[in-house]
C-alpha positions as CSV (number, residue, x, y, z in Angstrom):
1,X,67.6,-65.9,43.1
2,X,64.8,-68.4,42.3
3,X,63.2,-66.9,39.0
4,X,64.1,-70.6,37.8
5,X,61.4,-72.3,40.0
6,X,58.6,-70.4,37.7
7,X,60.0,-71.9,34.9
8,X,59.7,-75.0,37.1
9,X,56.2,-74.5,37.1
10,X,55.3,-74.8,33.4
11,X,57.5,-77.3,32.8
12,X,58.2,-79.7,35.6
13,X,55.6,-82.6,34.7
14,X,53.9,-81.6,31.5
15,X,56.0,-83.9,29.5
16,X,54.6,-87.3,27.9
17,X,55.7,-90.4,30.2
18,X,56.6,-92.9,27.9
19,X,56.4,-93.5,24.2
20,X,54.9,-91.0,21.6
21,X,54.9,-87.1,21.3
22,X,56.8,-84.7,23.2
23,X,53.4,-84.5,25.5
24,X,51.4,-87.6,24.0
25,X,51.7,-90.9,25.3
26,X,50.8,-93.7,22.3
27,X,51.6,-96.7,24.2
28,X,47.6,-97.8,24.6
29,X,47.5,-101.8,25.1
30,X,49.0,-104.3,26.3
31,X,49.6,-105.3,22.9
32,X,51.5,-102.6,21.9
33,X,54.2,-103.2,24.3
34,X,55.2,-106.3,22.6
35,X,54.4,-105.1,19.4
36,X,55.1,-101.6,19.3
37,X,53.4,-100.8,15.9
38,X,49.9,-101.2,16.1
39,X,48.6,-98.2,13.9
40,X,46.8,-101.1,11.4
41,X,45.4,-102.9,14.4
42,X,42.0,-104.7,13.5
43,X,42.2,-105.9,16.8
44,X,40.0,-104.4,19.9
45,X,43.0,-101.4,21.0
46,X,42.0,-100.4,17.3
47,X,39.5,-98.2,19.6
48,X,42.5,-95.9,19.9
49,X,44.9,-96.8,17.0
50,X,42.7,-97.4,13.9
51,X,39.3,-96.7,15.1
52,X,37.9,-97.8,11.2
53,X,39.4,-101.1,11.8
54,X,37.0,-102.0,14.3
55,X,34.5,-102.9,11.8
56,X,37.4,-106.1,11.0
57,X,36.1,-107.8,14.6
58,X,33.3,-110.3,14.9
59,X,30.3,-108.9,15.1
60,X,29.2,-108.6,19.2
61,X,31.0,-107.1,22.3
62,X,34.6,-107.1,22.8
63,X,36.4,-105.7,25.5
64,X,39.9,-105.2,26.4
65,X,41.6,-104.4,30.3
66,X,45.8,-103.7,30.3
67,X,47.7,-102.4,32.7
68,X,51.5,-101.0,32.0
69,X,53.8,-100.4,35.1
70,X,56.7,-98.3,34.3
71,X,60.0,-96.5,35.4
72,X,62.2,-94.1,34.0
73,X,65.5,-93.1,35.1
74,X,67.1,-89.3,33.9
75,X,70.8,-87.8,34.8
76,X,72.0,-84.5,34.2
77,X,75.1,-83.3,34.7
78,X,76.1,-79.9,35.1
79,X,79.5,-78.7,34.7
80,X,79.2,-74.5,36.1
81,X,82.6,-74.2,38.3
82,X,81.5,-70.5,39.1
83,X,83.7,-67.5,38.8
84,X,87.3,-67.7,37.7
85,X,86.7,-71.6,38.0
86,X,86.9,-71.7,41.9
87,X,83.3,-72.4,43.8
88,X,81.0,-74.2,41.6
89,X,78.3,-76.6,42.6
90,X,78.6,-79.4,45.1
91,X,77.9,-82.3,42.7
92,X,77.7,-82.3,39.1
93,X,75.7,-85.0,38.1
94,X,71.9,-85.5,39.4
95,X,70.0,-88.4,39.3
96,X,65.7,-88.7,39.1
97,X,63.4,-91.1,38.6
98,X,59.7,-91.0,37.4
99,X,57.3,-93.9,37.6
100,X,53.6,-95.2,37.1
101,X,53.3,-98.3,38.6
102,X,49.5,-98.2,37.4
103,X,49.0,-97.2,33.3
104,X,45.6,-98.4,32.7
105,X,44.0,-99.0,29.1
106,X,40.3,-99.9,29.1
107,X,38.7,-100.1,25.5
108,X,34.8,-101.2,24.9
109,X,33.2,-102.0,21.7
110,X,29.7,-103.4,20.1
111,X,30.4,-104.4,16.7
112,X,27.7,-105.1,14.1
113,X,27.3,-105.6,10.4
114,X,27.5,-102.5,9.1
115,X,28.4,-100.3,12.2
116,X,30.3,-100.5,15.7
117,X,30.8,-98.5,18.7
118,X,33.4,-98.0,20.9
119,X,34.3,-96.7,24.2
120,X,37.9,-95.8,25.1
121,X,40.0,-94.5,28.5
122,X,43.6,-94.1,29.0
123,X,46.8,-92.0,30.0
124,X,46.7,-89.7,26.9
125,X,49.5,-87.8,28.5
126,X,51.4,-87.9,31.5
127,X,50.5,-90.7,34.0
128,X,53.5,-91.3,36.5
129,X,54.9,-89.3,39.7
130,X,58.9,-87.8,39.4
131,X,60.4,-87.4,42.2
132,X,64.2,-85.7,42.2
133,X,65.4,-86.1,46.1
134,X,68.6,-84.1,45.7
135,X,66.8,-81.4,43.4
136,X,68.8,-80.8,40.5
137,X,71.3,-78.0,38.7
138,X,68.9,-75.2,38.7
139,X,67.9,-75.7,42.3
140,X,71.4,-75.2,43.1
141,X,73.4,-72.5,40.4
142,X,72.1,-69.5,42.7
143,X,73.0,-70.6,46.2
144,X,76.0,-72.2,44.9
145,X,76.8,-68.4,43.7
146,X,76.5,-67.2,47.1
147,X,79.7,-68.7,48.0
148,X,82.0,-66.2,45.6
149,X,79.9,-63.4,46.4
150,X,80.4,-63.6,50.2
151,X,84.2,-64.8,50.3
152,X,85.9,-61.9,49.7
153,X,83.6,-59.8,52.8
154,X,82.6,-63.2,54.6
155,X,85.1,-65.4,53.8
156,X,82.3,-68.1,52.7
157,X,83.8,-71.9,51.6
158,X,81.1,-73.9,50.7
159,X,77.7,-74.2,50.8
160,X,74.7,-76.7,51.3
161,X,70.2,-77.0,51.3
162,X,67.8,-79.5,51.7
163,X,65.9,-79.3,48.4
164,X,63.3,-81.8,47.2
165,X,60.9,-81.5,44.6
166,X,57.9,-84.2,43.7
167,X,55.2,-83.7,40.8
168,X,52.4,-85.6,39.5
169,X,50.8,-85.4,35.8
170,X,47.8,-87.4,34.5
171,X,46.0,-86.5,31.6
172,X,43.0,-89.1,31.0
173,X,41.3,-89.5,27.4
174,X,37.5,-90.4,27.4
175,X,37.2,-91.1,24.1
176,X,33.3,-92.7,22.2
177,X,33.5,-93.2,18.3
178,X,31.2,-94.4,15.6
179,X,32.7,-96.9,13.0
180,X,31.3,-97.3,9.3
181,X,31.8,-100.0,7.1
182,X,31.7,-98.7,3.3
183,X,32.2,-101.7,1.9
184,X,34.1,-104.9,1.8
185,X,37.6,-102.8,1.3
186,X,36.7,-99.5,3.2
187,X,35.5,-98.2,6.2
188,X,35.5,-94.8,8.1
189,X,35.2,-93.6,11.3
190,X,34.8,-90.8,13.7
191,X,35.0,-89.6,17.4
192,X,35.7,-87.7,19.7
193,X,38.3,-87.6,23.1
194,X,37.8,-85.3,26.0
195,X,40.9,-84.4,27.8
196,X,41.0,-83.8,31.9
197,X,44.4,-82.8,32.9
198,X,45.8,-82.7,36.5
199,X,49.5,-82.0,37.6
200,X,50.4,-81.6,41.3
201,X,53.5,-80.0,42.6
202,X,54.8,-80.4,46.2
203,X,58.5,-79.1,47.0
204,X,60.5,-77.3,49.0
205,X,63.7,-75.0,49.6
206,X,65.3,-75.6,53.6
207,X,68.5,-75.0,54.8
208,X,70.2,-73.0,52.3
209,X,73.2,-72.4,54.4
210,X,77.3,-71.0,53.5
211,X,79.8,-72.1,55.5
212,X,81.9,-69.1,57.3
213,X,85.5,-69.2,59.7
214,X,82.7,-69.2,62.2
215,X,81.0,-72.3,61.2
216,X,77.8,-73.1,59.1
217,X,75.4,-70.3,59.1
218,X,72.0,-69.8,57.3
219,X,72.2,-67.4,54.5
220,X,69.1,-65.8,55.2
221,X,71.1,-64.9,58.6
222,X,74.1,-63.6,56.4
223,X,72.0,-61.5,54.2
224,X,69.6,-60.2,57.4
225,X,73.3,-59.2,59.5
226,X,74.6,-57.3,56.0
227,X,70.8,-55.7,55.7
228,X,71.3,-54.8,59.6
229,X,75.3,-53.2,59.2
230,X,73.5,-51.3,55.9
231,X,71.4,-49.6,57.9
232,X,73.3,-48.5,60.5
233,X,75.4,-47.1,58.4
234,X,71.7,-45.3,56.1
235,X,71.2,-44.1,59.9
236,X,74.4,-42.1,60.1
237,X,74.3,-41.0,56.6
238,X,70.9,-39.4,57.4
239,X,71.9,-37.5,60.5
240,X,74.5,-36.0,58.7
241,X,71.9,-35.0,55.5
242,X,69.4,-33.8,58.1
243,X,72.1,-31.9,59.7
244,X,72.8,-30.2,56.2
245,X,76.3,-32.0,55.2
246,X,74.5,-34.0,52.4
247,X,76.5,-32.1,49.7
248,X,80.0,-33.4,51.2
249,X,82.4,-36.0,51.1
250,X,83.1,-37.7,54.1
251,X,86.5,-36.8,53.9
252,X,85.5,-33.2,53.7
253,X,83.1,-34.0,56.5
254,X,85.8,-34.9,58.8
255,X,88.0,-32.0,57.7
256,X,85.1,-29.6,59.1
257,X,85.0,-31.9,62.2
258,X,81.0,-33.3,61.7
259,X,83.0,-36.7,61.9
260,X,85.7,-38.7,63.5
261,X,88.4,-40.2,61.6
262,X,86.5,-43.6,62.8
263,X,83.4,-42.7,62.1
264,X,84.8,-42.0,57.9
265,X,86.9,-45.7,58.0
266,X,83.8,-47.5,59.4
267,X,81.8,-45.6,56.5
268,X,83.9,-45.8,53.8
269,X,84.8,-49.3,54.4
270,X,80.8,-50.0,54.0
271,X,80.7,-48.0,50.8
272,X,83.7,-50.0,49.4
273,X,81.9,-53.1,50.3
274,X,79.1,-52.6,48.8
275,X,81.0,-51.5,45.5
276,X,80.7,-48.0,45.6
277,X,83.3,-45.2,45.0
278,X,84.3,-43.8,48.9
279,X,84.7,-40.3,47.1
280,X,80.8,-39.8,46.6
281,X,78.9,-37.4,48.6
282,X,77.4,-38.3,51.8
283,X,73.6,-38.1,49.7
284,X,74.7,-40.4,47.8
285,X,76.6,-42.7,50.7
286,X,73.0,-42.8,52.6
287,X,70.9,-43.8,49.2
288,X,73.8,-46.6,48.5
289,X,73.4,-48.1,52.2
290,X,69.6,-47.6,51.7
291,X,69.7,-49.3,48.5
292,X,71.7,-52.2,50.3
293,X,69.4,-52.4,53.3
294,X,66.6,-53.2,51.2
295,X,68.3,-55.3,48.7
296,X,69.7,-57.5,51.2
297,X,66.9,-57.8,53.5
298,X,64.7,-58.8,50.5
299,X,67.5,-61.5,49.6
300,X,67.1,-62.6,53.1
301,X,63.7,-63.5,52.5
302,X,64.2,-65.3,49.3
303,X,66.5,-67.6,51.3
304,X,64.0,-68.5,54.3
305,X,62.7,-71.8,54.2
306,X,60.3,-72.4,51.6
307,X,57.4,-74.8,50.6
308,X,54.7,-75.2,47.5
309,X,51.9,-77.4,47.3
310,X,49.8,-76.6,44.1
311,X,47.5,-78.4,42.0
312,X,46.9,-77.3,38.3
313,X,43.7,-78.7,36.5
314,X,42.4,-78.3,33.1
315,X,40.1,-80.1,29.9
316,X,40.2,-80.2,26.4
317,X,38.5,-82.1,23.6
318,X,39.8,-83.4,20.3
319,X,38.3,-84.5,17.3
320,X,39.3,-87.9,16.0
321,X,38.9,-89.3,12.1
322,X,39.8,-92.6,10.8
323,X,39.9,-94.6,7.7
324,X,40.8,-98.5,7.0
325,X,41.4,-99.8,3.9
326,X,41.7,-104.1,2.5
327,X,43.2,-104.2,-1.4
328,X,43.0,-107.9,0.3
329,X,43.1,-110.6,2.7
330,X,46.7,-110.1,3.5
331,X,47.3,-106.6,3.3
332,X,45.1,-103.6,5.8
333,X,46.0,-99.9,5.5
334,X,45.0,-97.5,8.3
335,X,45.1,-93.9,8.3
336,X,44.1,-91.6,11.1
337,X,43.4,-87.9,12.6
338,X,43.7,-85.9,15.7
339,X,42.9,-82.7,16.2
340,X,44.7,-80.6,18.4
341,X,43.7,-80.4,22.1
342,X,43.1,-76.7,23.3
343,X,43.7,-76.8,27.1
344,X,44.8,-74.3,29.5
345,X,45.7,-75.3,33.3
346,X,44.5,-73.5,36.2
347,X,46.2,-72.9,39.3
348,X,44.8,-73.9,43.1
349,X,47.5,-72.9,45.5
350,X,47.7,-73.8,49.4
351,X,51.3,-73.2,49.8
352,X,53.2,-71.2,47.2
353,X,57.1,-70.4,46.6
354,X,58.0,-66.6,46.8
355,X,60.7,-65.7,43.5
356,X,61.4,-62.2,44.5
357,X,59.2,-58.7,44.6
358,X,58.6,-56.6,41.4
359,X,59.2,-52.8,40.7
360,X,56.5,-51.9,43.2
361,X,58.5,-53.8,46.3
362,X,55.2,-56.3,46.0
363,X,56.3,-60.4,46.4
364,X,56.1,-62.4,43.2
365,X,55.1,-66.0,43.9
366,X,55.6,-69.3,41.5
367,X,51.8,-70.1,41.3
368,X,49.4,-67.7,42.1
369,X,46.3,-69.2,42.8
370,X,43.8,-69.0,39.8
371,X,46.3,-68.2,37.5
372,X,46.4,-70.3,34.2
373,X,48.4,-71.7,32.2
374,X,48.2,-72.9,28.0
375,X,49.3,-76.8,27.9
376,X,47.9,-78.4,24.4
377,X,48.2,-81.4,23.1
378,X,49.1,-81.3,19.8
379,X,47.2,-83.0,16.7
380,X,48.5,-85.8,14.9
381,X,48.4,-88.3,12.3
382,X,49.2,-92.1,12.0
383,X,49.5,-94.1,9.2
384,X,49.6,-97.8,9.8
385,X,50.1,-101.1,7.1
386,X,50.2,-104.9,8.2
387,X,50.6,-107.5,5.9
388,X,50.0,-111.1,6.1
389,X,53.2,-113.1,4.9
390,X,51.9,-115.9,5.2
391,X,49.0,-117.2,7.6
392,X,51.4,-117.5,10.8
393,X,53.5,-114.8,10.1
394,X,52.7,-110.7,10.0
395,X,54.9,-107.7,9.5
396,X,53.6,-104.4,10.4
397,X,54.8,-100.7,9.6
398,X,53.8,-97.3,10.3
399,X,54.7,-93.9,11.8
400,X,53.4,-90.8,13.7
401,X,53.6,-87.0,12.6
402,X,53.1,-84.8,15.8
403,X,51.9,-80.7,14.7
404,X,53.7,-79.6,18.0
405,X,54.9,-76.3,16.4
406,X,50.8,-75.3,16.4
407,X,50.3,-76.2,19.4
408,X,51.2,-74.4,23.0
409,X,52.7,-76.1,25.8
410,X,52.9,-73.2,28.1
411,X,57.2,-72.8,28.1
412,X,58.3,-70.1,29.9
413,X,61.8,-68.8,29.3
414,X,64.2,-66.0,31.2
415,X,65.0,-64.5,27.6
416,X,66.8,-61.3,28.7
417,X,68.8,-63.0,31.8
418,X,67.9,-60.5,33.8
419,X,66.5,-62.2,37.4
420,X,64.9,-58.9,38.4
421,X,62.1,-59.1,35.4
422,X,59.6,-61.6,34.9
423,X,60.2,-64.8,32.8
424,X,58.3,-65.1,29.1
425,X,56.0,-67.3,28.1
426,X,57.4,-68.2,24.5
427,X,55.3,-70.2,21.4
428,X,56.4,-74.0,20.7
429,X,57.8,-72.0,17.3
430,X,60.9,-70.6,19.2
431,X,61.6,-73.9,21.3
432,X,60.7,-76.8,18.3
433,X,62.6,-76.6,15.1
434,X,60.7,-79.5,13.4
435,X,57.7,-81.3,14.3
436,X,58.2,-84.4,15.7
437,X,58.1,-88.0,13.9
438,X,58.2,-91.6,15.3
439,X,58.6,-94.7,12.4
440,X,58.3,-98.3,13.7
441,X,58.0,-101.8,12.6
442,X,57.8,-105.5,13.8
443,X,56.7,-109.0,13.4
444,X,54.5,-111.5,15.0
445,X,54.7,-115.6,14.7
446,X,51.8,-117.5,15.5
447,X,53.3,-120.7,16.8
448,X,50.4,-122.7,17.1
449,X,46.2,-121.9,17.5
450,X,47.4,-120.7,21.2
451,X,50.5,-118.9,21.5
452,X,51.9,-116.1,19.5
453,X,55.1,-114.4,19.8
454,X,56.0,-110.9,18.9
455,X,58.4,-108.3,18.7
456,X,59.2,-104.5,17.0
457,X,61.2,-101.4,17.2
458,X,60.4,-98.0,17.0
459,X,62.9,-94.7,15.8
460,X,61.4,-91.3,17.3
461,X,62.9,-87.8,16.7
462,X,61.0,-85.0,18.9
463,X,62.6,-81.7,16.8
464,X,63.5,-79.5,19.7
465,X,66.1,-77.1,19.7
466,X,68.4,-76.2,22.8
467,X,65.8,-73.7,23.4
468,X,63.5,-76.6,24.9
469,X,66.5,-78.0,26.7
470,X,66.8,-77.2,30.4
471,X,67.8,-79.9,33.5
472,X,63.6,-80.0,34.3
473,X,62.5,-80.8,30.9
474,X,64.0,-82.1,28.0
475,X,63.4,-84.6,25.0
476,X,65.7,-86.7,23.0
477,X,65.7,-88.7,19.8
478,X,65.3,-92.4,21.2
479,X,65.1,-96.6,20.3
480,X,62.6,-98.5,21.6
481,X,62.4,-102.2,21.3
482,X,59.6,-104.5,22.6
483,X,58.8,-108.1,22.8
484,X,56.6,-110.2,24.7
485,X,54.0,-112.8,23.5
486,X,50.2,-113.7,23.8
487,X,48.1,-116.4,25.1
488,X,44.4,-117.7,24.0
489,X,42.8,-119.2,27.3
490,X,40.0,-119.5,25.3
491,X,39.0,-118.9,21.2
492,X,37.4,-115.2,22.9
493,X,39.4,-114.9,25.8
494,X,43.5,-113.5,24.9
495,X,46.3,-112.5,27.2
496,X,48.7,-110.3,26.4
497,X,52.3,-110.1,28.1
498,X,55.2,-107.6,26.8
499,X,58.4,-105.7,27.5
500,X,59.7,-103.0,26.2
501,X,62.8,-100.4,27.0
502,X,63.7,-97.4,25.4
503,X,66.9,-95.6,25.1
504,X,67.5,-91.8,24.6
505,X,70.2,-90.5,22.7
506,X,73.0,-88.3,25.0
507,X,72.1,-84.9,24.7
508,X,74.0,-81.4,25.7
509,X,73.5,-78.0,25.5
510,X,75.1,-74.8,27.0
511,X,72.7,-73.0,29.2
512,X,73.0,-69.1,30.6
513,X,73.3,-68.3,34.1
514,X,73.6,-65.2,35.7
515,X,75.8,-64.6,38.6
516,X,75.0,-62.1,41.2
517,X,71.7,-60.3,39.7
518,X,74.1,-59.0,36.9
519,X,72.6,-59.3,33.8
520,X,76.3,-58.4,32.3
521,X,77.8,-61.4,34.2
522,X,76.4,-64.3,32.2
523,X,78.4,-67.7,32.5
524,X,77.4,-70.6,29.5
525,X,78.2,-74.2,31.7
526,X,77.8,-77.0,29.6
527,X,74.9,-79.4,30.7
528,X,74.1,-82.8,29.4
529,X,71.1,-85.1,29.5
530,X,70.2,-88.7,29.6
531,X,67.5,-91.1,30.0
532,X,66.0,-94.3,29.4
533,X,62.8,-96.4,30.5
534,X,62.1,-99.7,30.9
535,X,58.1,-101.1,30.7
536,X,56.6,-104.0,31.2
537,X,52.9,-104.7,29.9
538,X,50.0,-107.4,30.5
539,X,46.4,-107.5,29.6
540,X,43.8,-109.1,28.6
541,X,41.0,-109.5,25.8
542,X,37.8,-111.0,25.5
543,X,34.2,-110.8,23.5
544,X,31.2,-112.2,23.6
């Protein structure tokens, strides 16, 4: 029943927070929040977005502190109504939320003629907490199925459980560079970023429970009593094969007098339960209520209360290249190169969930401890232009290309709907059709020698298919816009203050669900997806 929660597990808070990448943040300053395309910056967060226009500062130390606090709100709506329409789930739409309150950016740089230095830490990926209090679809398909398959023997109505589910994902770039100036047009760069990734995962599965003419009941007690009646009746079935009727029907049985007219009804009404001809021979009677003994009591132990606490941890380093070119005063081109980040996650496991026993009867958990798990971040490059209109007023332009179909994320998929096998771990080719691409532009005003105004707009399409999109992770094209403003306290000393939302475009997809452990009985529910974030920015810069 809960093969889902290992897909959980790779997916649940791997995804990038805010702006950028399908798992790459790019909002990195203060600045870029009210001026969300910085990829020409000459300014000090040119540490992460044009690392060659550093050698545009004033020669001497510079540094930069900014802090982004941001929420993000997701619904998905499910619309599975279960067998012929009749017992579906409780609620169809589920809301989450995921914030970072803290979203630091700290850049450090010693700039001198011909060379400069840089330092550089930040949220690379992840960097906020999601926390889904009423779980979501996925949590709920299989034990809302448990409602059809015990009404026509139980005479189930409804269902209900306590889920909850809470992650945490931070992965933190140290990144050190060396810029070059060429000449008076061009200069290079190079550096490198070393990648720690954590994720935490807490959760937990209580009080699955189906409501029966005798009141609420726990479903592990329902599948323990049908275990309990199964073998009772595997008990009677193997007296009679010890005592060398295995070869008969029970209706033959009784005809010989081995048993009562009572004994056969209370027999053959288990058989019939449990979907099997009553005309089989008592062999095969005892290996059916065998069969449903152990079925049933394994069920029952899916459905006990259950809790995970796990922490996955991992590193990576990327190589980073960067040049900046000046045809003139008014006009600065950037260009820059990531490589991709090769990282795989390893688990450490308190608690763990249990999804269900393999061929060998042996329990299959969600996160063994010490497993691992692939989770790249992909390369990319950024291209960047800002021209000078005129000497108060700048446009800027420039766009990212993500290589996410090289890299691997670590999806794992139930491709043969079957609940009884093991889910796949699949290559970002089969889930992204196209890499993904953001384009962005904006303005800035300088009003007078201390205040500046700014504002800018960004279009990003991600290139998923509806392979990639499930209720625990999914990625939309989206709109961002951002505004906000800066201050000079003093000729070294800026503030920066922005605010930026971002909308997602509506998304849906049909997803497959299999009812009762059938492979055969797949059902396709539509399921739809939204989201949007709202961020707000401040920092501040200063040299010396």
């Amino acid at each position: 029943m809960r093969k889902f929660l290992i897909f959980v597990a790779a997916t649940f808070i791997s995804g990038a927070l805010f702006a950028g990448g399908i798992v790459t943040n790019t909002n990195q300053s203060a600045a870029w929040v009210r001026l969300p395309s910085r990829n020409a910056s000459t300014e000090i967060d040119a540490v992460y977005y044009n690392p060659a226009g550093l050698m545009k500062l004033k020669n001497g130390f510079h540094f930069s502190v900014s802090n982004q606090s941001i929420e993000q709100n997701k619904t998905v709506e499910n619309f599975y109504k279960g067998p012929g329409n009749v017992f579906g789930l409780n609620q169809s739409k589920y809301d989450g939320k995921v914030s970072a309150p803290l979203f630091p950016s700290i850049y450090a740089v010693y700039k001198t003629d011909r060379l400069a230095y840089s330092l550089g830490f930040g949220p690379v990926g992840g960097g906020g907490g999601a926390v889904f209090k009423k779980g979501l679809p996925s949590f709920e398909l299989s034990a809302a199925d448990l409602v059809p398959a015990l009404q026509p023997t139980q005479g189930a109505d409804a269902y209900k459980l306590d889920a909850y589910f809470e992650g945490t994902s931070v992965f933190l770039g140290y990144q050190g560079g060396v810029s070059f100036k060429v000449n008076d047009m061009i200069s290079i760069a190079a550096g490198l970023r070393y990648v720690t990734a954590k994720n935490t995962y807490k959760g937990h599965l209580n009080d699955i429970e189906v409501e029966l003419p005798t009141g609420w009941t726990r479903a592990d007690a329902v599948m323990n009593g049908i275990a309990a009646s199964a073998t009772t009746a595997a008990t009677s079935t193997t007296a009679l094969h010890n005592g060398g009727a295995g070869s008969l029907t029970l209706a033959q049985a009784q005809g010989l007098g081995i048993i009562t007219a009572g004994q056969r009804a209370q027999l053959e009404g288990g058989l019939a339960a449990f979907g099997s001809p009553t005309t089989v021979t008592i062999d095969v009677a005892d290996a059916v209520f065998k069969g449903a003994a152990a079925k049933y009591t394994a069920t029952g132990t899916l459905l006990k209360d259950q809790s995970a606490d796990v922490a996955q941890t991992g590193s990576g380093v990327a190589p980073i290249f960067s040049i900046n070119i000046s045809p003139s005063d008014n006009l600065n081109i950037a260009i820059k190169y990531e490589g991709i980040t090769k990282m795989t996650l390893k688990n450490k496991t308190k608690k763990d969930f249990m999804t269900g026993y393999n061929t060998a009867g042996a329990p299959i958990t969600m996160f063994p401890d010490g497993d691992v798990t692939p989770n790249d971040m992909p390369a990319m490059i950024s291209a960047g232009v800002d021209y000078k209109i005129s000497p108060t007023f700048k446009l800027s332009l420039g766009g990212n290309y993500f290589f996410d179909k090289n890299a691997d994320y670590g999806h794992t998929m139930d491709l043969d709907n079957n609940p009884a096998t093991p889910t796949t771990f699949v290559k970002n080719s089969y889930i992204i059709s196209d890499n993904g691409y953001s384009i962005d532009g904006g303005l800035e005003y300088k009003i007078n020698d201390k205040f500046l105004v700014s504002c800018g707009y960004i279009y990003a399409n991600q290139g998923v298919n509806d392979n990639f999109q499930s209720d625990i992770d999914y990625f939309q094209g989206s709109q961002t816009f951002g505004f906000g403003g800066a201050y000079n306290v003093k000729e070294n000393i800026q503030i920066n203050l922005g605010f930026s939302y971002t909308g997602y475009m509506k998304t849906q997809n049909y997803i497959s669900h299999v009812f009762g452990g059938t492979p055969a009985n797949v059902y396709r529910p539509l399921q739809t997806y939204a989201k949007n974030a709202m961020l707000v920015g401040i920092g501040v810069d200063f040299s010396f």
